[in-house]
C-alpha positions as CSV (number, residue, x, y, z in Angstrom):
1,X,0.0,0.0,0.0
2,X,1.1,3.6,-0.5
3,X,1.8,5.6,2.5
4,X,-0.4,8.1,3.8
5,X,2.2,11.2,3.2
6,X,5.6,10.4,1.7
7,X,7.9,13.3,1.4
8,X,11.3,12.6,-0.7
9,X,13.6,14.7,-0.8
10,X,11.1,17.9,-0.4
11,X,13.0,21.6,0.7
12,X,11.5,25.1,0.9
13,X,13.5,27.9,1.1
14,X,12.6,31.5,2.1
15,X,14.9,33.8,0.6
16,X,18.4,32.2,1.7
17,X,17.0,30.2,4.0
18,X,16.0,27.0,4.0
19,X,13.3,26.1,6.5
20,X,12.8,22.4,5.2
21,X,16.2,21.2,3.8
22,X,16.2,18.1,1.7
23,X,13.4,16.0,4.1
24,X,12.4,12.8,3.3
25,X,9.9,10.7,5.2
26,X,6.9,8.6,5.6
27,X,3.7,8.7,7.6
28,X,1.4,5.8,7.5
29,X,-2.3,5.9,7.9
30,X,-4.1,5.3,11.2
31,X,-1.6,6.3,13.3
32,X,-0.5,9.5,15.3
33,X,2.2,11.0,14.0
34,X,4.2,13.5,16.6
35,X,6.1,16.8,14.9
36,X,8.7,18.0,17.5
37,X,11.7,20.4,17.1
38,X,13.0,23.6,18.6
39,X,11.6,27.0,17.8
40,X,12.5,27.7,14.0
41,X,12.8,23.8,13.1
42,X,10.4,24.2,10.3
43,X,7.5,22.3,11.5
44,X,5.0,24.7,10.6
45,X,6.2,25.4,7.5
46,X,6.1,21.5,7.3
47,X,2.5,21.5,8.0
48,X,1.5,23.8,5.3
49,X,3.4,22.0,2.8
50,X,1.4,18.8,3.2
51,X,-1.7,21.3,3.6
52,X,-1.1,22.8,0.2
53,X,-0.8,26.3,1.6
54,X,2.6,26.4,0.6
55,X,4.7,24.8,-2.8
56,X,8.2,23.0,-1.8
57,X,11.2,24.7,-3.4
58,X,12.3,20.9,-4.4
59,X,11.4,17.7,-3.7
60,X,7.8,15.6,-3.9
61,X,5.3,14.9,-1.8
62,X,2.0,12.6,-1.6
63,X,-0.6,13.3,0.8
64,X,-3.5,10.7,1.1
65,X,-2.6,9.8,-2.9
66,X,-2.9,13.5,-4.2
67,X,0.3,15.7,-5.3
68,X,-0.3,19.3,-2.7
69,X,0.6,21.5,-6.3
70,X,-0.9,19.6,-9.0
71,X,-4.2,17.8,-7.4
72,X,-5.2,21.0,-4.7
73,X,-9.0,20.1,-5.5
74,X,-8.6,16.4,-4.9
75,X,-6.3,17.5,-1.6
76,X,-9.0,19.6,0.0
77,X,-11.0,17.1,0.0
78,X,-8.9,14.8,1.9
79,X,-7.1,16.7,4.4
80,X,-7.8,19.3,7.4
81,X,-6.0,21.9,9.1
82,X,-6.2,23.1,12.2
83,X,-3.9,26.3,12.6
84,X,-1.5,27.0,15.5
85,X,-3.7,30.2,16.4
86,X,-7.3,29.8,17.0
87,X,-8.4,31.0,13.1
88,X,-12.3,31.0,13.7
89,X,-14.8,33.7,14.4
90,X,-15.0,35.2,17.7
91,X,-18.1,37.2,16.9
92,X,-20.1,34.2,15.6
93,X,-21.3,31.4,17.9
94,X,-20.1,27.8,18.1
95,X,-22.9,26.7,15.7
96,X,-22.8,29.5,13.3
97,X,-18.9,28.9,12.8
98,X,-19.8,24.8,12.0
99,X,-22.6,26.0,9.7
100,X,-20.2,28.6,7.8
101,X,-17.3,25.5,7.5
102,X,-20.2,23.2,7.0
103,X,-21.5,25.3,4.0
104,X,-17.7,25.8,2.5
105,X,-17.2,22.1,2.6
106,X,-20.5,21.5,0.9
107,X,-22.3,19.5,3.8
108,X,-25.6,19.7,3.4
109,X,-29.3,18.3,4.3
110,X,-29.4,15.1,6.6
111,X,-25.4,15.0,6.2
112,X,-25.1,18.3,8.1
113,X,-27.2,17.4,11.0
114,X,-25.8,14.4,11.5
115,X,-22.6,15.6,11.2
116,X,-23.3,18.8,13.5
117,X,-24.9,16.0,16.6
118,X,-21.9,13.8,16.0
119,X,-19.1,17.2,16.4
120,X,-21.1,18.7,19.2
121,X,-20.9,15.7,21.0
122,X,-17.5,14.5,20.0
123,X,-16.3,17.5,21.7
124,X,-19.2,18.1,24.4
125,X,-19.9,21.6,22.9
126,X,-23.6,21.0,22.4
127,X,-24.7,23.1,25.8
128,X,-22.1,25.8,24.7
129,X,-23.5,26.1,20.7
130,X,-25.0,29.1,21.1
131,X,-22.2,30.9,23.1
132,X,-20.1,33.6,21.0
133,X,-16.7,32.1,20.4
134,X,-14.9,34.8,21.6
135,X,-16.2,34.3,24.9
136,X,-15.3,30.1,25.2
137,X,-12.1,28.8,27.6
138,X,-8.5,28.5,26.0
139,X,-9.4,24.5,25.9
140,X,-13.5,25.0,24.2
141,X,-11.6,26.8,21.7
142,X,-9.4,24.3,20.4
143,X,-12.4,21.7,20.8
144,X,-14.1,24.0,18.2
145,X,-11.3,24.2,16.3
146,X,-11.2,20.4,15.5
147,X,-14.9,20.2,15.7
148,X,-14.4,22.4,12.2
149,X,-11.5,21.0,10.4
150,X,-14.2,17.7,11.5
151,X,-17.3,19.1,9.6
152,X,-15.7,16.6,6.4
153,X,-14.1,13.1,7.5
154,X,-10.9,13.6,6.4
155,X,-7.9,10.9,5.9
156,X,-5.4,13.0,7.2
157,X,-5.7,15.7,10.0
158,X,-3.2,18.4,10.6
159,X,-2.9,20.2,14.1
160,X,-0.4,22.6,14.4
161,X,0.1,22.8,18.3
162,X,-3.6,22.5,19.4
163,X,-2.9,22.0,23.1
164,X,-1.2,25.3,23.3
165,X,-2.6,27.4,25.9
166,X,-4.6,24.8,27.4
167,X,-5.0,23.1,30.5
168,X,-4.0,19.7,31.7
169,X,-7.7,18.2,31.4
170,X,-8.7,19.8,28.5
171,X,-5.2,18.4,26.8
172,X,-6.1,14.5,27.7
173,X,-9.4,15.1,26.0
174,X,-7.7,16.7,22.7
175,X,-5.6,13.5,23.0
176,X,-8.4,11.3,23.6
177,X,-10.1,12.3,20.6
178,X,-7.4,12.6,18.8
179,X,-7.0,8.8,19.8
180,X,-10.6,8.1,18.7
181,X,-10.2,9.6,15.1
182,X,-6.7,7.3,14.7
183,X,-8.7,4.6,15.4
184,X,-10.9,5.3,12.8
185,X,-7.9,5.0,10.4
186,X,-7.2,9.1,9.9
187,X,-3.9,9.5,10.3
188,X,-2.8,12.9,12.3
189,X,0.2,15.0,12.5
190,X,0.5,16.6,15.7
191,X,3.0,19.5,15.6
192,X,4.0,20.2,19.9
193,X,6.6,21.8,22.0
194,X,5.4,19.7,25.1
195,X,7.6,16.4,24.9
196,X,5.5,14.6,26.9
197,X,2.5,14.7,24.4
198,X,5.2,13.0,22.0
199,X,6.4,10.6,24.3
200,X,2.5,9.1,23.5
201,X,3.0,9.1,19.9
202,X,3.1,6.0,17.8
203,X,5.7,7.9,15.4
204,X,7.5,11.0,15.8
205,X,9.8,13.4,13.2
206,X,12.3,15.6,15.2
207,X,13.4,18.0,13.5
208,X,16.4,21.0,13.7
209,X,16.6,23.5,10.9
210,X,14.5,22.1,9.2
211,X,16.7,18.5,8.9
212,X,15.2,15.5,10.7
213,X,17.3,14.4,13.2
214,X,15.0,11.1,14.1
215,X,12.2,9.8,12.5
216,X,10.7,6.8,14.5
217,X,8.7,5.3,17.4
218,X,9.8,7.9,20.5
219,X,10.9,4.6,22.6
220,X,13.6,3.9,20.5
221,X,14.9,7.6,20.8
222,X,14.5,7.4,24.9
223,X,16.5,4.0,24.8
224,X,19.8,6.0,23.3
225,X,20.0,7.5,26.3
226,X,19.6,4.9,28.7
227,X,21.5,4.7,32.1
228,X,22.3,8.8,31.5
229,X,19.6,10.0,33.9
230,X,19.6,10.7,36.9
231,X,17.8,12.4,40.1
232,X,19.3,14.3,42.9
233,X,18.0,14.0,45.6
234,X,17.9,15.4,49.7
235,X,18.8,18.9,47.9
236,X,16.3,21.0,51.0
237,X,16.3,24.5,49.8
238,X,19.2,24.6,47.9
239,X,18.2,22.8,44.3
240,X,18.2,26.0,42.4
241,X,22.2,26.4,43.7
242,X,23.0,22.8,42.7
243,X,21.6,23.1,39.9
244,X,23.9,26.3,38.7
245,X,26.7,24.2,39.6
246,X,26.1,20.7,38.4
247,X,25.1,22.4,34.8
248,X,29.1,23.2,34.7
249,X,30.3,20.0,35.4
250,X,31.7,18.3,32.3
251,X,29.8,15.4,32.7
252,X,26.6,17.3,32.4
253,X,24.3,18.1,29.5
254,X,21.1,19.2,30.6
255,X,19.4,19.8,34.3
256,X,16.3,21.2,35.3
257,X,14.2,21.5,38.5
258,X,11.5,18.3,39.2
259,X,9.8,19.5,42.6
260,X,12.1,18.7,45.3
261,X,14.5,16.8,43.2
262,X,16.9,18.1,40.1
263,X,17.1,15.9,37.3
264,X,20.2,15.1,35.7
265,X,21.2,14.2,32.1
266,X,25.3,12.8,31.6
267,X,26.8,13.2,28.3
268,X,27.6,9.9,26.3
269,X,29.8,7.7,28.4
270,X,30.6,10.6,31.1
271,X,31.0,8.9,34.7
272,X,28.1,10.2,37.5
273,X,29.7,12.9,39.6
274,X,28.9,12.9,43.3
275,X,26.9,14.9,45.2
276,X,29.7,16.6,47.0
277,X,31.5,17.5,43.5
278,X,27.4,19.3,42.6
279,X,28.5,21.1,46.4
280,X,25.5,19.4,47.2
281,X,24.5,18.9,50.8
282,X,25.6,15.4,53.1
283,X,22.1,14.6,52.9
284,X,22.0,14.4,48.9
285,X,22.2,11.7,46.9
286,X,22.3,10.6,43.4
287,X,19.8,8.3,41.7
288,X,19.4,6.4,38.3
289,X,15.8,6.9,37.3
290,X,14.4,6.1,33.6
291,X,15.3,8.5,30.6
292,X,12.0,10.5,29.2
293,X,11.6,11.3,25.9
294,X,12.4,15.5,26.4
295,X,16.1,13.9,28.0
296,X,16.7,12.1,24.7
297,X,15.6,15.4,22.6
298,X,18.2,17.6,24.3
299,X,20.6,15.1,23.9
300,X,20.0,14.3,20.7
301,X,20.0,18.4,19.7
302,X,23.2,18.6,21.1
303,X,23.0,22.1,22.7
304,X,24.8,22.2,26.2
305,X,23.3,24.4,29.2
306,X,25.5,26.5,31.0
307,X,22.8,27.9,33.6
308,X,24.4,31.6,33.1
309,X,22.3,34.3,33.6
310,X,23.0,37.8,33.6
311,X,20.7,38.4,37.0
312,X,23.3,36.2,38.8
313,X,25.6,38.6,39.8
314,X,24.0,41.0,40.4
315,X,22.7,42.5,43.8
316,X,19.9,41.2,46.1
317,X,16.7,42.8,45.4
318,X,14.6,41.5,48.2
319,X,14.6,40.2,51.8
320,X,14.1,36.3,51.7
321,X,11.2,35.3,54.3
322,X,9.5,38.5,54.5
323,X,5.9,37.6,52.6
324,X,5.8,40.3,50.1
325,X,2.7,39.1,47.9
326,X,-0.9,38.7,50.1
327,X,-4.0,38.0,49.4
328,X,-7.1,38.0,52.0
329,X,-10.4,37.0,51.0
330,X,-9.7,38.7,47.4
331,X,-13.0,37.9,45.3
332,X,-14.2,39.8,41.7
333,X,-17.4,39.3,40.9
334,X,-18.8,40.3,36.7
335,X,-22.4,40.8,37.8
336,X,-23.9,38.3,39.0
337,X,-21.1,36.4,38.4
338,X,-18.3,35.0,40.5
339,X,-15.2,35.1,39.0
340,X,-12.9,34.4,42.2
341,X,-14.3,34.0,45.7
342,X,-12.5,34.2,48.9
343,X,-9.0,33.4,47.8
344,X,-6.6,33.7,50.6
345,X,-2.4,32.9,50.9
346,X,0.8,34.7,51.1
347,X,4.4,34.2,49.6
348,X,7.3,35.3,50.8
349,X,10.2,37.0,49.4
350,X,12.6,34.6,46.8
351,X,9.7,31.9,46.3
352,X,8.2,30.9,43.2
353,X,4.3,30.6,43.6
354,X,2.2,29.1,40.4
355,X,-1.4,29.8,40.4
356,X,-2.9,26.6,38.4
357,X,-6.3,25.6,37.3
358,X,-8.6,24.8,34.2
359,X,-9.6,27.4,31.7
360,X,-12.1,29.5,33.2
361,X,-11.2,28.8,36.9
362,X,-11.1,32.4,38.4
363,X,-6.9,31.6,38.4
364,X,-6.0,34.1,36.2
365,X,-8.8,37.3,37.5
366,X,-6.7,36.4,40.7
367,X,-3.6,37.1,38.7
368,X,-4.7,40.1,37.3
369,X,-6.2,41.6,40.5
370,X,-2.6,40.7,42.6
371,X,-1.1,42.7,40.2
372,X,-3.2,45.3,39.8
373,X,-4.9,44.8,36.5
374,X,-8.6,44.3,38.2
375,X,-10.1,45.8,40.7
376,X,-11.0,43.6,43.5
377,X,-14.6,43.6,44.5
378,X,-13.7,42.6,47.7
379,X,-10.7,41.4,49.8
380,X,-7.4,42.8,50.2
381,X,-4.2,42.4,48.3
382,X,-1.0,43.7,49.0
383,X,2.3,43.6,47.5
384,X,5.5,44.3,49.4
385,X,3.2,45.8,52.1
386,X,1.2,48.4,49.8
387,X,-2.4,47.8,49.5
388,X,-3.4,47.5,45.7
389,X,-6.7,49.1,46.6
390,X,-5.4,52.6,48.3
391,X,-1.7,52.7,47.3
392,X,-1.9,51.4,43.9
393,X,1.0,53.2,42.4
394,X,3.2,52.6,45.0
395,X,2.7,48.9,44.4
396,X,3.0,49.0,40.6
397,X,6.4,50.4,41.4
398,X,7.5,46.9,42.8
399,X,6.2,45.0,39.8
400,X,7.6,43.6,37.2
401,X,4.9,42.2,34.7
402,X,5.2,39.4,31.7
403,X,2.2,38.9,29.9
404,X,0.8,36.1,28.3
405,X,1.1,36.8,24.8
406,X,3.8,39.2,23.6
407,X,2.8,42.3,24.9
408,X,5.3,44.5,23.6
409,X,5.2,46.8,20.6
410,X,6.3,45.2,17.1
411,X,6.2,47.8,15.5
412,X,8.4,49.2,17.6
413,X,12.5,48.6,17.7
414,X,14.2,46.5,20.1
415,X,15.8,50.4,21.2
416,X,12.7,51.6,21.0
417,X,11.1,49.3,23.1
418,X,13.2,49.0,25.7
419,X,13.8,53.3,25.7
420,X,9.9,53.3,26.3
421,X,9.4,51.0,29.4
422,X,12.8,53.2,31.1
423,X,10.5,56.2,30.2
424,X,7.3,54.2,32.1
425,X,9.7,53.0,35.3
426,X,10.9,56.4,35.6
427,X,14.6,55.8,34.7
428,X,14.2,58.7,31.8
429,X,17.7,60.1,33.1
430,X,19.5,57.1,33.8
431,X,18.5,55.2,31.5
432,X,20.9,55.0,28.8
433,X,23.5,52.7,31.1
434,X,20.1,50.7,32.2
435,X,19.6,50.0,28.6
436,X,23.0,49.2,27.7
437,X,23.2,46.8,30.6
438,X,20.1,44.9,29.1
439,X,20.7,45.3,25.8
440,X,24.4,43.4,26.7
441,X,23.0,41.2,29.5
442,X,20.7,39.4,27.0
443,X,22.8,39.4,24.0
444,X,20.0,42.1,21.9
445,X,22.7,44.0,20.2
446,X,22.4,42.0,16.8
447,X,18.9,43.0,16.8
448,X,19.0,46.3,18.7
449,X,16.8,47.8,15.5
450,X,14.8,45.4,14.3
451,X,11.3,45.5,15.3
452,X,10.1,43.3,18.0
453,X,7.2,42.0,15.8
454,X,9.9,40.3,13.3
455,X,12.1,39.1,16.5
456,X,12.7,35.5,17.2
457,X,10.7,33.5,19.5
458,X,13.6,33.0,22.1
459,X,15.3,36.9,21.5
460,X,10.5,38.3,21.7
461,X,10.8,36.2,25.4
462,X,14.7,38.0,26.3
463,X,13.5,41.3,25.0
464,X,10.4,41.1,27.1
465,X,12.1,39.8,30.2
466,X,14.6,43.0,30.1
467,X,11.8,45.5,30.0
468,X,9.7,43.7,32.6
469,X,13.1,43.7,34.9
470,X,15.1,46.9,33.7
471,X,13.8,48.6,37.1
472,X,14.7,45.9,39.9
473,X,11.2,44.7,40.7
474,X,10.7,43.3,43.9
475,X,7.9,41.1,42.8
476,X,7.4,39.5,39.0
477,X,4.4,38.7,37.5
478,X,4.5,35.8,35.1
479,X,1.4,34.7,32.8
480,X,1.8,31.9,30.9
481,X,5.6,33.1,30.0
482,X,6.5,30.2,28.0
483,X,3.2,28.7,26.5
484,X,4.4,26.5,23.5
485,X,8.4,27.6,23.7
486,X,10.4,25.2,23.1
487,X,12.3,23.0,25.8
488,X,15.6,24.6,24.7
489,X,14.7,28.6,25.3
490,X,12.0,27.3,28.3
491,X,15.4,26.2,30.0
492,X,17.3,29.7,29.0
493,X,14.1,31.5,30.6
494,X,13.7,29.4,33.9
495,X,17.7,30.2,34.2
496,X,16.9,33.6,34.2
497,X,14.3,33.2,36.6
498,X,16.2,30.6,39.0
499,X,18.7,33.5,39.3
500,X,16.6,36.7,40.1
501,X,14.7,34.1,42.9
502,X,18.1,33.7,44.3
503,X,18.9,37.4,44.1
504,X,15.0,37.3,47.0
505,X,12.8,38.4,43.9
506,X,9.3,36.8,44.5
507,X,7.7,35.4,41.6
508,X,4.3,34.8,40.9
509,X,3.4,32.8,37.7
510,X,0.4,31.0,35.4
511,X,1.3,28.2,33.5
512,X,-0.3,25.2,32.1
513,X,2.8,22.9,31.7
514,X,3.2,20.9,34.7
515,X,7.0,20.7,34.0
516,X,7.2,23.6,34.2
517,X,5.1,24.2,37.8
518,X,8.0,21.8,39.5
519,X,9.7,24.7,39.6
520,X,7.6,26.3,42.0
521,X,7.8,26.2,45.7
522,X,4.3,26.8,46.5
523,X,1.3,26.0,44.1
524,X,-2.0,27.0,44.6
525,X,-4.8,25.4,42.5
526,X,-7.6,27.4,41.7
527,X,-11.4,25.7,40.4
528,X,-14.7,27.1,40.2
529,X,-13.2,30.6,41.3
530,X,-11.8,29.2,44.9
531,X,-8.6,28.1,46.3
532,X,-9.0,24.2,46.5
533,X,-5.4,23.0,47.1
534,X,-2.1,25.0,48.2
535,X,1.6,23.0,48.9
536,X,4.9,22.2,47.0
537,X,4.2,19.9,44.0
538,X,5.8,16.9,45.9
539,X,2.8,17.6,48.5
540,X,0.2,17.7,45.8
541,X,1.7,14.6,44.3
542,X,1.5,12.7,47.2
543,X,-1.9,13.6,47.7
544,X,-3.3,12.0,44.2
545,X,-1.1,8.6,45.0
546,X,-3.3,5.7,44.9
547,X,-2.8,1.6,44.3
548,X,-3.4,2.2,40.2
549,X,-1.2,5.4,40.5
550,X,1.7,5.0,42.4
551,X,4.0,7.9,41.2
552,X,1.8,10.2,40.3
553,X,3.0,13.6,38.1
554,X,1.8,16.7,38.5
555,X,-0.7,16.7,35.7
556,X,-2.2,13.3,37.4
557,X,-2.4,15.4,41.1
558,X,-3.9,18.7,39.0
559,X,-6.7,16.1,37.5
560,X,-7.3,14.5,40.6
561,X,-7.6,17.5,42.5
562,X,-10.3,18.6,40.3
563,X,-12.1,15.4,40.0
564,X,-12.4,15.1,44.0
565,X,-13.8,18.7,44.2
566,X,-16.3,18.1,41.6
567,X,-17.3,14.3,43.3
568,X,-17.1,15.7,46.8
569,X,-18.0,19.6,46.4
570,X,-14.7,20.6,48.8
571,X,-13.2,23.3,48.6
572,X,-9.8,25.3,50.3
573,X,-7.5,21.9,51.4
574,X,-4.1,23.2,52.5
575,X,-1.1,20.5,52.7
């Protein structure tokens, strides 16, 4: 039989430079395929080869027996897309959007109802098909999305990053049905920065500059680096200083922080070094544990941490201890609705709190209103001991703020930029030296004019780290700071971060990768607009351990968390 998609020898090229570079491989029907890479590796531009949206420089490629160039009609009607950013109408409603793709893929009569009852309950959008779309949760969005590029059965679906942005849950039920279509003999390409939705791939392309570096089952990548992982373990307080170390021994190649514990990747062959040469603590020790998949990638990539940061040197900025973030009984109501209800903890100065929960939890009004974005409706919140509500500008002086999306002004320079927020922070006179400290600190002078807009991903996420930072916050706001970066620059930035925490900055920060929550201290979960569960992730972990689930992750505690609120109605549980 002919393969799904073959691709022989295909390259596009944009001006001098290639994304795709001589690729050739096969996809086979009924299975899901994984696309993984570092920013830049060419996986989009991949995707809209095999979508037609874009003609190869050189090469060939089939796609479900059609030639993209030469057959589009007969290719439209065999494949569909789903674009990295949510491409639908916000203005229309969940069934006015499936009508208008219904009605552009000619589905019509008894085939469009049936089709429309199957989608809506595929993705359990039916109670929500009259809502705008606009106004659905990160995860309903993407459920839409697919329930779209769904209206015609295709034989091969494309998703370019769908579980960007959304949470745990609403992830394992994108991979559920993306599980259900496979078994109904579609084969899908799943483009994803997070390694551990490849990890459940049956086939995966890695690719680097737009080469493939490994094209097979994602077990047989993990098993090259067997025997090179390990944990450290008994590190107390003092994993984020370990970790700066042990990323400088020679025998190390990658290291990040897993809860209590540092994880540990050897180069090939390299012999384990001991706790004591990590200037780890007598109660440390060092443990072989079982490679993931996101171990082998790094390794595989080739690209060696140093843990350098240019915050590392520099002076402290805070007092360690001192709680410098507070909320009491905070609560924002839209209405007569309750966005966030009686949320209540404190952090304290060089901690790293994440505030988690499902789309549409009430996590991130709390986020907004801690930093000043939303006015509370009731409750108090303070940060480093001014009250948001009556000394709101003295707070905002102590904040530093990262937003979700790149907030900053592309069509601004990277000068430009960064001589605007020195104007907003007040460092007008002095800022020249400020600038020139950043501009070196984070390596911006090749770009200093070039507009943000046409910045890479990594130097968009440096460039906004300087200006959030340029004045010495005391506290930083992070929301959602590395949604769908790559593990290579989500390692640069926690470096960054690692080091201003050691300098006694507090940091406060949304995410939706668990792997990236281990490397809070505190986490507080946040459902149905209260404060369910707050404790280190090993706490919360422990919490969800059970005879089927021994050694639970983080994504299985978040889940279970939720599950036992919704089954037993609790609601604050401090551990």
């Amino acid at each position: 039989m002919e393969p799904l998609i073959h691709i022989d020898g295909v390259s596009k090229v944009f001006g001098a430079q290639p994304a795709i570079d001589s690729l050739s491989v096969v996809f086979e029907a009924g299975r899901l395929n994984g696309l993984v890479g570092p920013d830049g590796a060419g996986k989009t531009t991949l995707i809209r080869l095999l979508a037609g949206l874009l003609k190869p420089s050189a090469g060939r490629l089939r796609v479900a027996g059609f030639d993209p160039v030469a057959e589009p009609a007969g290719l439209r009607d065999v494949v569909a897309y789903m674009p990295q950013r949510f491409g639908l109408y916000e203005d229309l409603t969940v069934m006015e959007n499936l009508v208008l793709y219904a009605d552009i893929r000619g589905v019509v009569g008894t085939e469009r109802r049936q089709t429309f009852e199957r989608l809506l309950s595929f993705t359990d959008l039916a109670r929500f098909s009259e809502r705008l779309a606009g106004r659905l949760s990160g995860g309903m969005k993407q459920k839409l999305g697919l329930a779209c590029a769904l209206v015609k059965v295709p034989k091969v679906l494309l998703l370019d990053e769908p579980s960007v942005g959304v949470d745990p849950i609403s992830r394992r039920e994108l991979w559920r049905m993306a599980a259900d279509l496979v078994g109904q003999g579609i084969g899908v390409i799943w483009s994803t920065a997070y390694l551990d939705e490849a990890e459940r791939c049956d086939h995966v392309l890695l690719l680097n500059q737009g080469k493939s570096l490994f094209s097979g089952p994602p077990g047989d990548l993990t098993a090259e680096i067997s025997g090179r992982s390990f944990l450290v373990r008994g590190l107390g307080s003092e994993r984020r200083q370990v970790l700066q170390r042990a990323l400088k021994h020679p025998s190390v190649i990658d290291g990040i922080v897993q809860g209590a514990n540092l994880r540990l990747v050897l180069a090939e062959g390299a012999p384990p070094p001991t706790p004591a040469e990590l200037g780890a603590p007598p109660t440390a020790s060092l443990d072989p544990t079982p490679p993931r998949f996101e171990d082998a990638f790094v390794a595989r990539l080739g690209k060696r941490q140093t843990g350098d940061s240019p915050y590392a040197a520099r002076e402290a900025l805070g007092t360690a201890g001192e709680v410098t973030v507070e909320a009491k009984g905070l609560t924002k109501r839209f209405g007569s609705f309750t966005a966030a209800s009686e949320i209540s903890f404190a952090i304290k100065g060089g901690e790293i709190f994440g505030l988690l929960g499902p789309n549409g939890a009430g996590k991130s009004t709390t986020f907004k209103m801690l930093c000043g974005l939303l006015k509370p409706s009731g409750g108090i919140a303070r940060v480093s001991g001014f009250d948001l509500m009556s000394a709101a500008s003295q707070a905002r002086g102590r904040i530093g703020y990262m937003a979700q999306k790149f907030s900053l002004y592309g069509d601004l320079s990277v000068r430009q930029n960064l001589d605007f927020f020195a104007g907003i922070y007040g460092l007008a006179k002095g800022g020249v030296p400020v600038i020139a400290k950043m501009v070196e600190a984070f390596g911006l002078g090749p770009y200093i004019e070039v507009n943000a807009g046409a910045l890479p991903l990594g130097f968009k996420q440096r460039l906004a780290l300087a200006c959030a930072t340029m004045h010495d916050p005391a506290v930083l706001f992070l929301d959602e700071p590395t949604s769908g970066v790559d593990p290579l620059t989500r390692r640069e930035f926690w470096g960054h971060i690692n080091a201003l925490v050691g300098r006694g900055v507090t940091v406060v920060v949304t995410t939706h990768f668990m792997d990236e929550a281990e490397y809070c201290d505190r986490i507080g979960l946040v459902y149905q607009g209260r404060l369910i569960a707050e404790g280190s992730p090993d706490r919360l972990k422990a919490r969800s351990r059970t005879g089927a689930c021994p050694d639970p992750t983080l994504e299985d505690a978040f889940i279970g968390l939720v599950e036992s609120v919704e089954r037993n109605g609790r609601g604050h549980d401090a551990t």
